[in-house]
N, C-alpha and C positions, 0 to 999 in steps of 0.2 A: 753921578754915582753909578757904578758897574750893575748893582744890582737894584737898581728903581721898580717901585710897585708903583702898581696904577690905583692904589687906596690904600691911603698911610690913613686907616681911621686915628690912632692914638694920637695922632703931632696936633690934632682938632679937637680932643675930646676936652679940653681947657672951657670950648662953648659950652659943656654940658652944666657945667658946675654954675651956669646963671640962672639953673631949672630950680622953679619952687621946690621944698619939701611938699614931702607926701604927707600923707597921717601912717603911722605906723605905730607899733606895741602898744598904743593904748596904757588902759591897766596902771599898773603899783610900780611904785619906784623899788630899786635894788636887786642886784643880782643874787643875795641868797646863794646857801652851798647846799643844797638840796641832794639828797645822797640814793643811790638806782636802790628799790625794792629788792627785801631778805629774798624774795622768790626767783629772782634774776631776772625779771623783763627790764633793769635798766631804763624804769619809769618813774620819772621824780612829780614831787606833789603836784597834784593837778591845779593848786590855785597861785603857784608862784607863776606872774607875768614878768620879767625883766623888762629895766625901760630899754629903748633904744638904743642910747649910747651906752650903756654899759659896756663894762672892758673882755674885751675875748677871753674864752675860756683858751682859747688854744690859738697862738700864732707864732709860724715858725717862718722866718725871714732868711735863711740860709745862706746866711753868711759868714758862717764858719761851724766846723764840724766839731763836735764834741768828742775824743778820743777814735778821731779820723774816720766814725762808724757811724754818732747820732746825729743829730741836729738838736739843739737845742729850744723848748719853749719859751720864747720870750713873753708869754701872756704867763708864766710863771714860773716856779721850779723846776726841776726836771729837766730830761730831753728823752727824746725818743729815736729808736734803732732806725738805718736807714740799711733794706736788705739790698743785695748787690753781691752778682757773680763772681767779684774779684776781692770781693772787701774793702774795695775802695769807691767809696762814693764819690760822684766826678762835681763840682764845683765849677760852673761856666756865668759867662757875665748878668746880669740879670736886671730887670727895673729898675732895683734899687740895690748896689752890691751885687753880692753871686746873687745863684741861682741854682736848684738841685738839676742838674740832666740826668732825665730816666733815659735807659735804651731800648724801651720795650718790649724786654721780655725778664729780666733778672732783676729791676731795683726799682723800687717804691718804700713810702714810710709806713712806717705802724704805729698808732700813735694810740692813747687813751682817753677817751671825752669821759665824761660825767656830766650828762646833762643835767642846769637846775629846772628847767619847764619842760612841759610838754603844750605852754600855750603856743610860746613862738621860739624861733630860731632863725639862723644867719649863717650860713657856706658861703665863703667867697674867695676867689684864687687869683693870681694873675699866671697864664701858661700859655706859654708858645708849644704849637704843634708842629713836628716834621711831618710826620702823616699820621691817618687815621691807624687804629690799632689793626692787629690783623686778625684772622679767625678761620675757621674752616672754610672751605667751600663750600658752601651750603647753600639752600634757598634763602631768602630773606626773611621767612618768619621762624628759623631755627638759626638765628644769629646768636650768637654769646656774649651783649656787648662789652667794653668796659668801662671806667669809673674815673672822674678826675678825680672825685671825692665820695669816701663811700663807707656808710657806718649802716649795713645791710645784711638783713638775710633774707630768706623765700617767702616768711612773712610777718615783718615788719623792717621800721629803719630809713633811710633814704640814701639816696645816691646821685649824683651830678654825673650822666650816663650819657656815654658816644659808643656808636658803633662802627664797624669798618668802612661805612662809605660817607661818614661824616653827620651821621643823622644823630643829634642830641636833645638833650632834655633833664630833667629832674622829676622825679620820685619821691614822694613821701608815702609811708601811711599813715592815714588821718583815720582812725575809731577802726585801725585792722583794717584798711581797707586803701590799697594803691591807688594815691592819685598821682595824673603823669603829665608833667606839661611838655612839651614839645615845641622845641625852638624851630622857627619856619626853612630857617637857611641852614644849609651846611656850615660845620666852623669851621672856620678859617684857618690857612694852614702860612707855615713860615712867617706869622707876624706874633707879637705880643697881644693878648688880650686878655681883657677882664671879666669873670664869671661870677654871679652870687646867685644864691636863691633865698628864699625868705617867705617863711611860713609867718603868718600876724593872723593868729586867728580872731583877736580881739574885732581887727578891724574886719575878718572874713575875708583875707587873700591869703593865697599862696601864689607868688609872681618869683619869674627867672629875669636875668639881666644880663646883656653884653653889653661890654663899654659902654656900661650906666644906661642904657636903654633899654626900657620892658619888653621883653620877647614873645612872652607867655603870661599868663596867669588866669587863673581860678577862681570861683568864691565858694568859702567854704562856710561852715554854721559857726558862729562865736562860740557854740560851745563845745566845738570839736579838741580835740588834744590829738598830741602827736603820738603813733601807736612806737616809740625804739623799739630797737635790737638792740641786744646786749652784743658785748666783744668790740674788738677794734676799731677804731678809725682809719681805712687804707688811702690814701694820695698814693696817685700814678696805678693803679689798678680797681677790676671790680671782686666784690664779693665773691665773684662768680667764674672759678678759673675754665680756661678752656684748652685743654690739651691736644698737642699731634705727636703719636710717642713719647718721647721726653720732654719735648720745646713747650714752655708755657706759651701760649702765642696773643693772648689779647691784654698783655699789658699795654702803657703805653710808653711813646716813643718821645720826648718831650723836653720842656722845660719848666719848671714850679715858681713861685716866686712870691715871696708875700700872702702864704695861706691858713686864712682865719676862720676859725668859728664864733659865730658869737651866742649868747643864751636869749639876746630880745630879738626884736624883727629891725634891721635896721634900714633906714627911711630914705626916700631917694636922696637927699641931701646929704645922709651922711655915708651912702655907698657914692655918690661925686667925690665926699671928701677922699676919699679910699683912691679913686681916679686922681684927685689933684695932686695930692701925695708924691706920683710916680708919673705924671703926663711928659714933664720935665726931662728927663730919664730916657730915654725911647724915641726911636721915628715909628716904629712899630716894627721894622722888618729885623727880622732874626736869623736867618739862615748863615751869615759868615760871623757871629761869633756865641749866640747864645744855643745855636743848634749844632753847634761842632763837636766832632769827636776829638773829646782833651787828647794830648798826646801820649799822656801818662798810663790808659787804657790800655794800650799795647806794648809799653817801653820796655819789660821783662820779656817778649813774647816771642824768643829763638827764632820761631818760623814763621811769622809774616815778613811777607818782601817788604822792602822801603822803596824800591824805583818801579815796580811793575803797576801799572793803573788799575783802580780796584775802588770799590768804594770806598769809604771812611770805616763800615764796621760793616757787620750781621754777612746776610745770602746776597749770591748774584750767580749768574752762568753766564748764557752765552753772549756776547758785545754783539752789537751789530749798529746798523746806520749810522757808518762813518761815514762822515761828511765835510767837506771842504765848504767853509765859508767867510769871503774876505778876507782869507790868507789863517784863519784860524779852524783847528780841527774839532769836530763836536762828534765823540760817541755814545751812544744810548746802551743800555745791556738793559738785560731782565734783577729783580732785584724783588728782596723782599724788607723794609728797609728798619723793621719792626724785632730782627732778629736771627739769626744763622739755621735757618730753617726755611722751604718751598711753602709758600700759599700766597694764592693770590697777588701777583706778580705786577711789579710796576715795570715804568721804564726807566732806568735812571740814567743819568747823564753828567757827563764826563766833557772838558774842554783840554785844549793847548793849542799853542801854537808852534809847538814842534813836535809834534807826537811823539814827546817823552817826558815835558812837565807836565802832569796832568790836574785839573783843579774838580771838586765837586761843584755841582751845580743844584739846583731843585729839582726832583724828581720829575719829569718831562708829562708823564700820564699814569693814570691807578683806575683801579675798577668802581666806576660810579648807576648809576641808578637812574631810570628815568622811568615818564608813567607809563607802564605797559604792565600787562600779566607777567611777565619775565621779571620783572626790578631793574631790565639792564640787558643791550647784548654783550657786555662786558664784563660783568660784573662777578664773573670768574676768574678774570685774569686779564693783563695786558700781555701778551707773547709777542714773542720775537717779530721784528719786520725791517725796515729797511725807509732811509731816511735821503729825499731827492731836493735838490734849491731849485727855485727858478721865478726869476723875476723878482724878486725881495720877498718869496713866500717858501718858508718850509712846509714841506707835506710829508708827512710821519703816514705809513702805513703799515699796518699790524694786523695780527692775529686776535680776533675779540673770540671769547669762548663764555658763554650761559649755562644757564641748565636746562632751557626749554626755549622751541621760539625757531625762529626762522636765523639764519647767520650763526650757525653754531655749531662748528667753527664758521665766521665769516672774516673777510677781508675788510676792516677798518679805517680812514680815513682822521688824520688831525690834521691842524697849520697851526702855522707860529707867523708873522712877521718880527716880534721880538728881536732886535741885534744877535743877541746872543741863545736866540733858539728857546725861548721860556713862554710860557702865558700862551699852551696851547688851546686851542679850539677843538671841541673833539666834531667832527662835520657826520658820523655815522656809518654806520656799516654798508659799502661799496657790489661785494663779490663774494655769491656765497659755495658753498661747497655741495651743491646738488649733482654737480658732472663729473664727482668723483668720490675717493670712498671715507677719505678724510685729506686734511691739508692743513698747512701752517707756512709762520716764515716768505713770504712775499720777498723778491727782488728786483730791482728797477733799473734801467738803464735805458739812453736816448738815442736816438737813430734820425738824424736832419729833423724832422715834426714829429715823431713816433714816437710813443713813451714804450717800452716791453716791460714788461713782468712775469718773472715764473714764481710759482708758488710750490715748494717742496711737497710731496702729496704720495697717496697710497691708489695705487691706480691696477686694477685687475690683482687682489691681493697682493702686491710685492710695492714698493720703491717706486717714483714717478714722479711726473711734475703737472703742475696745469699751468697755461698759459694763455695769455693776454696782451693787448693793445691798446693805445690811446692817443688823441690826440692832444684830450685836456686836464687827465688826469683825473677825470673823474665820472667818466662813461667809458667804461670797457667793454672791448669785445674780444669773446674766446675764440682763439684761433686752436689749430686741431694740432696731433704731438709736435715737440719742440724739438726732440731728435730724428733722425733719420732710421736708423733701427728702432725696435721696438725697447720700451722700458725694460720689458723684461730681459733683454739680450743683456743689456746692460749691469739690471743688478746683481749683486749679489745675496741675490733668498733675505733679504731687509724686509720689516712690514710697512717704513715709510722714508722717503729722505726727506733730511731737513735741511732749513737753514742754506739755501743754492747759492749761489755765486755767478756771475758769466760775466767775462771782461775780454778784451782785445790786447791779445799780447802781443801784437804785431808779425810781421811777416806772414802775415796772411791766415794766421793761426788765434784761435778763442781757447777761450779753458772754460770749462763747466765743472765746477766745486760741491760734492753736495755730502750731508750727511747721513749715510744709513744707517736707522736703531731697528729695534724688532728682531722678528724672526728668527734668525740664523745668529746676528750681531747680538753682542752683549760686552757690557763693560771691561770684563776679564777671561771672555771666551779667548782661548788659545790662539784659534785658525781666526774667528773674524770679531776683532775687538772692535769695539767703538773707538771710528775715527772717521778724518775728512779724509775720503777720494776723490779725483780727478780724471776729468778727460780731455787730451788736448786736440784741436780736430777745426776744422771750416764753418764759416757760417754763411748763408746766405739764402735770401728768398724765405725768410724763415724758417729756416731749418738749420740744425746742427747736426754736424755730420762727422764724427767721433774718429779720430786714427787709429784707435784699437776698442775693442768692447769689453775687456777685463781693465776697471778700473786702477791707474796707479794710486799708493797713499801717500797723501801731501807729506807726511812725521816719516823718517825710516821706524821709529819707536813709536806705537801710540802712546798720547799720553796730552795731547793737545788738538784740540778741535773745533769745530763752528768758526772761523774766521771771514773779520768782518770788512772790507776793502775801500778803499780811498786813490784816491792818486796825488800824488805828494807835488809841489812847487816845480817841479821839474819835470811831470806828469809818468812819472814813473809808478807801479801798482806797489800799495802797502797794505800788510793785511795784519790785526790781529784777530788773535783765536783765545777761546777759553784754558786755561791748564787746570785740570778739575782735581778736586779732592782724593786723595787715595787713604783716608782715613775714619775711624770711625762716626755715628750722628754724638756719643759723646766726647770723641775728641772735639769737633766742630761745637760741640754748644759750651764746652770747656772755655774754646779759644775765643767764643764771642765774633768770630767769621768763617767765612764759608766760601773759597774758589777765588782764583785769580786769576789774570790776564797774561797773553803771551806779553813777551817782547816784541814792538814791531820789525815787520819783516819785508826786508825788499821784494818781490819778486818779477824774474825774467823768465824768458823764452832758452833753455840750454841751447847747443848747438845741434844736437840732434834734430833738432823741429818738434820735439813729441815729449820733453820732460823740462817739468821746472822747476827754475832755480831758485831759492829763496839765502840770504847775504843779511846780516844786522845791519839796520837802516845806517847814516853817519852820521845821525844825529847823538845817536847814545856814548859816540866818545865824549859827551859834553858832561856823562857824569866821570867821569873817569877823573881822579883827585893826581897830578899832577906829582904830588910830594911826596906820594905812596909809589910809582913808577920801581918796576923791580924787572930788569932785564939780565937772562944770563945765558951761555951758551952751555949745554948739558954735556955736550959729545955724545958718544958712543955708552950709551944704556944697554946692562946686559938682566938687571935686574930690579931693581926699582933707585932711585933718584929722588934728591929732596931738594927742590927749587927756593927755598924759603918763601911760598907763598903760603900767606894760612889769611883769613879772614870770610866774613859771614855775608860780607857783600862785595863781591869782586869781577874782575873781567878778568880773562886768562887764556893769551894765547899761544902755542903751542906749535913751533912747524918740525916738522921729520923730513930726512932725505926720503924717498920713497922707494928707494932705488938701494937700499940698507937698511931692512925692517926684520925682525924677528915671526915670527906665523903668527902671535897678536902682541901689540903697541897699542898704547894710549894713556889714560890717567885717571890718578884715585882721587875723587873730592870727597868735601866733606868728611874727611878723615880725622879720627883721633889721632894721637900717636901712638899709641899701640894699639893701633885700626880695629879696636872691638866695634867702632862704627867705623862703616868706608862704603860708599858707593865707588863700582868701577866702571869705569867707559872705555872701551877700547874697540878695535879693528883686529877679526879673525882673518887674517888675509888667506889661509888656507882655504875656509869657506866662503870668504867675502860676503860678513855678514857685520851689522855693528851687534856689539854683546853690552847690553846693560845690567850690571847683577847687583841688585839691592838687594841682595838676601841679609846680607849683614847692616844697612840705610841705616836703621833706627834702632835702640834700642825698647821703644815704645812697645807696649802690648796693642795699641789701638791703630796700628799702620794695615792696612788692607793685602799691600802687593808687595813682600819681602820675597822676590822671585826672582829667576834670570829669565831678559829679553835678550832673543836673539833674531834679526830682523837681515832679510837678503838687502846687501848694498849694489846699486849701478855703476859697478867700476866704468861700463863703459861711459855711461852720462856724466858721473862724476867724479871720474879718476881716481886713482887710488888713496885715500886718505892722506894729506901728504900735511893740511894744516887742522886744529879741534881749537875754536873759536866758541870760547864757553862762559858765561855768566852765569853767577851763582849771587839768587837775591834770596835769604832766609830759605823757606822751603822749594822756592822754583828753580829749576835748571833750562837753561835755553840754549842749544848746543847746536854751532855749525862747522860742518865739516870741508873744506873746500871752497867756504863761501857759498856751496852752492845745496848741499844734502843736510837740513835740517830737520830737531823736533825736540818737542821741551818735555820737563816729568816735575815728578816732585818728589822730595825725599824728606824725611822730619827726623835728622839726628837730634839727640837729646844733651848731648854731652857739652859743656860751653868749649871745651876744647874739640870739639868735634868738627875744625875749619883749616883744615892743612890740606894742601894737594902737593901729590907725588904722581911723578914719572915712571911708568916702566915699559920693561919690555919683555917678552918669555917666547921660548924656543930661537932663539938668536940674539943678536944685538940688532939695536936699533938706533942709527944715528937721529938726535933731537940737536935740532940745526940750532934752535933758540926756545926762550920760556919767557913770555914776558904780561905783567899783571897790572894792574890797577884793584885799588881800592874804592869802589862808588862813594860816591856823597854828592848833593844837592849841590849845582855850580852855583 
């Protein structure tokens, strides 16, 4: 099996059920319908005991939804609302039948108990976790946890409570007063598992349970009563919301399945049975089909790509540690996996084997805890870093960020030997940032024994790098700058680069890639947007030695950036980059995701020695649908031309004589037909500039950059525009010119007809030699 765990506890828990009964509820036979007090504390008579078996008050098996919204009670009449961003509740495979999928931050049920005791009670769930909930960045003792199960307020009620690093437990009050057990291990994430808790005060416990094993418990007085809350029942969140702006962020991320309440205490033997039920059903692991994003979550959704790699739902930015292993590709990005919203940042991970079927995989690392005064040097976030093989061992090195402590920022340290890159080791923070003024983003690369790394960094207030050595990847030593000019020469007024790059592109020539934000840079600053620059230049002896000091930018457009680099079967450099949001935080928590991926990109060495060249890899003609093929020859365009291309996922390309062009040439996508929406692309040959104008892109209120770009082209590097080699996946554009002058954007037309492209040309005619398209689909 592709995905083997190293502990299938459920495919065993069949031994549990040969465990004697406990003693439990004590006390009077019958459940009794015991009705909450005129006063509202939702406290029913003090002397009803329910026996142990008695029948749930509440169990909801989800296996089918009640006018596509509730869920139905099957412990009796009724059903109850299930909330969700889209109105549509997702239904994935489950223990037994479906199973509710939460996504984290928009759906949970609401449900109505009436308890009849306040002697004893019985929560118990079966839930697969993707990850832990998320929550601010905070210290650890200003966590906001959240709730599998949770009928609570501030003071009384209980709750079956995890927080964002895995740390769980159960809550009750007993006589007004919180008692907490606390399960010793982290829960477990990507398998199926079983939760109860059970209050018996007859017998003086309150004990917690995984797959049927006591984890916790208490003794409490026989004659204690359970203090309720009145109001709801939540599954999949806590009482207790915790916001960042608009983003609820600590619900949870999950699967439900089978979850009851009961009114007695029910006894080991008959929480087994609850296990026997469903052991059947399960190896335990969940990740490829009860943790999936249904397809149907997006199927309306104009503007997500379908071929660009990207998680399954919620945040990501930047990709990085691609890596070649056994002929298959494994990329990592930043991710927040909980919902379309920044905090506390994992790394997620991404496979193919031709860098353009992409599959998800289990999130690779997330922000954990260990015992110190800190909670963790990471436990702010996993940040970007950079992913090396060697010798059947991956070594993951990252960004760790705290709130206090030494390594913070530090350079971080994982491995895998796992086939497939999973079941990391986190080994500890490596290298930390006292010899400069901040840093991030690590990059590695090998030299005959020598590992290097540079680490993107804020060095004498502007842009910089730190750098290092190794023999064994895990004892480094700082060597002094990495360029031959000073940092400063080189930046531009940035207050850090991120995210570096450095490769051999032959002919005796490296490129240095790096990110500058801060300062001067800013996302929609005119003169100096956020983007990747380059420098192309010699290496040797340690040192890089730059052909010019004003950086060129990798996009003629920005609009794509942080790119993350491999060398493909043929050892040729492939790189993708981020293509970021140009939209608002409520369009993004609307869409239920957040940023996507370039298309990957070949790149070369031009002929000059000094600029390069980036080409769509040749793998992506593999999505290209053979039966959609639309080839025609235009001629001579004096004003605009209609190719009969229209559709929302296409490849499309374009050559002109160059030698017979109008003062600008190019073409309209994503057009209506009567272009109330149209993005235009074309070549000012007068100025020798590309012009991108999305002033008219969207008809959206929440689009950020309805602007015109106009950006200087290298005729000399890349000769005159003569072919526009363009793909259009949903909102992303990936656009090369010549094969060789690239960069991607994003545009969100609203219209379903808003998918036609047209040809033109203004101030002369322009011969268009040929137009020829595909339609994408999955080969």
């Amino acid at each position: 099996m592709l995905f083997e765990k190293n502990a299938y506890r459920l495919s065993s828990l069949a031994l549990l059920i040969a465990l004697s009964s406990c003693g439990g509820g004590g006390g009077s036979t019958g459940g009794g319908g015991g009705t909450p007090d005129d006063d509202g504390d939702n406290n029913p008579p003090a002397d009803e005991v329910p026996a142990p078996e008695d029948a749930a008050l509440i169990h909801l098996d989800y296996n089918a939804l009640v006018e596509n919204t509730r869920v139905a009670n099957e412990a009796g009449s009724g059903s109850f609302p299930i909330e969700n961003a889209f109105d549509a509740p997702e239904l994935v495979p489950g223990i037994e039948g479906s199973a509710l999928r939460t996504d984290g931050y928009s759906t949970w049920v609401t449900a109505d108990l009436d308890p009849v005791s306040n002697k004893t009670l019985t929560v118990e769930t079966w839930v697969a976790l993707e990850s832990y909930p998320s929550d601010a960045e905070v210290p650890h003792a200003d966590l906001t946890p959240s709730a599998f199960v949770s009928q609570r307020n501030s003071l009384a009620g209980f709750s079956l409570d995890i927080n964002t690093f895995g740390q769980w437990g159960f809550t009750v009050y007993i006589d007004g007063e919180p008692l907490t057990l606390e399960a010793p291990d982290e829960f477990p994430l990507y398998e199926w598992a079983h939760i109860a808790a059970v209050v018996d005060t007859p017998n003086e416990t309150v004990s917690l349970y995984l797959n049927g094993e006591a984890v916790a418990s208490e003794t409490i007085a026989d004659d204690s009563q359970i203090s309720y809350a009145g109001g709801d029942l939540l599954i999949g969140k806590s009482y207790n919301d915790k916001y960042l702006g608009i983003f609820l962020v600590n619900a949870l991320n999950a699967a439900f399945d089978n979850t009851r309440v009961y009114p007695g205490a029910r006894t080991q033997a008959l929480i087994d049975d609850s296990l026997a039920e469903n052991v059947d059903q399960t190896d335990g692991y969940a990740h490829d089909d009860s943790l999936i994003v249904p397809d149907s979550r997006f199927a309306g959704d104009l503007q997500r790509p379908h071929f660009h790699a990207m998680p399954p739902a919620n945040w990501t930015n930047e990709p990085h540690g691609l890596v070649s292993v056994d002929g298959r590709y494994h990329m990592f990005y930043q991710r927040t996996p909980n919902g379309p919203y920044k905090t506390q940042m994992h790394w997620g991970h991404t496979y193919a084997d031709d860098l353009v079927q992409w599959k998800h995989e289990e999130d690779a690392l997330w922000p954990t805890l260990e015992l110190s005064d800190t909670k963790g040097y990471d436990m702010k976030g996993i940040w970007s870093g950079d992913v090396v093989y060697e010798n059947g061992v991956a070594y993951a090195f990252y960004t760790n960020v705290n709130h206090s402590g030494p390594y913070n920022p530090g350079i971080a340290l994982a491995t895998s030997d796992h086939p497939n890159l999973r079941d990391w080791e986190k080994q500890g923070p490596i290298i930390d940032s006292d010899n400069v003024e901040d840093f991030r983003d690590p990059y590695l690369w090998k030299e005959g024994d020598t590992w290097h790394m540079i680490i993107g960094a804020r060095v004498n207030g502007g842009g910089g790098l730190d750098y290092y050595t190794s023999t064994d990847l895990y004892n480094w030593t700082r060597r002094s700058n990495f360029t031959v000019p000073s940092y400063s020469q080189m930046d531009i007024n940035s207050a850090i680069w991120e995210m570096p790059v450095f490769e051999d592109l032959g002919n005796g020539k490296h490129i240095l890639v790096v990110n500058p934000i801060g300062g001067e840079v800013g996302k929609y600053d005119e003169d100096k947007p956020t983007r990747a620059v380059y420098w192309t230049g010699t290496w040797g002896n340690g040192r890089f030695t730059p052909d010019y000091l004003t950086p060129k930018n990798l996009d003629v457009i920005a609009g794509h950036l942080s790119p993350t680099v491999a060398r493909n079967a043929e050892g040729k450099l492939v790189g993708i980059g981020i293509v970021d949001e140009r939209r608002s935080s409520q369009a993004q928590l609307d869409a239920g995701w957040t940023h996507t991926f370039s298309f990957p990109r070949e790149w070369r060495l031009m002929d000059d020695g000094e600029t390069l060249g980036q080409s769509p890899i040749a793998a992506l003609e593999t999505l290209r649908d053979p039966e959609s093929h639309i080839s025609v020859v235009p001629g001579t365009v004096s004003s605009e031309f209609d190719p009969g291309i229209e559709g929302r996922q296409l490849e499309v390309r374009v050559e002109v004589n160059p030698n017979v062009t109008g003062s600008e040439y190019g073409l309209l996508l994503a057009a209506s037909p009567d272009q109330e929406e149209v993005t235009r692309l074309s070549y000012d040959a007068e100025r020798q500039e590309i012009v991108l104008n999305k002033f008219k892109s969207s008809l959206s209120g929440e689009v950020e950059d309805k602007k015109v770009y106009r950006e200087a082209y290298d005729e000399a590097a890349f000769g005159k525009p003569r072919t526009f080699h363009v793909f259009v996946d949903g909102s992303v554009v990936d656009v090369f010119i010549n094969d060789s002058a690239a960069f991607s954007f994003r545009i969100y037309p609203t219209r379903e007809d808003s998918d036609h492209v047209y040809l033109f040309s203004s101030g002369g005619d322009t011969e268009f030699v040929s137009a020829e398209a595909w339609t994408l689909r999955q080969p």
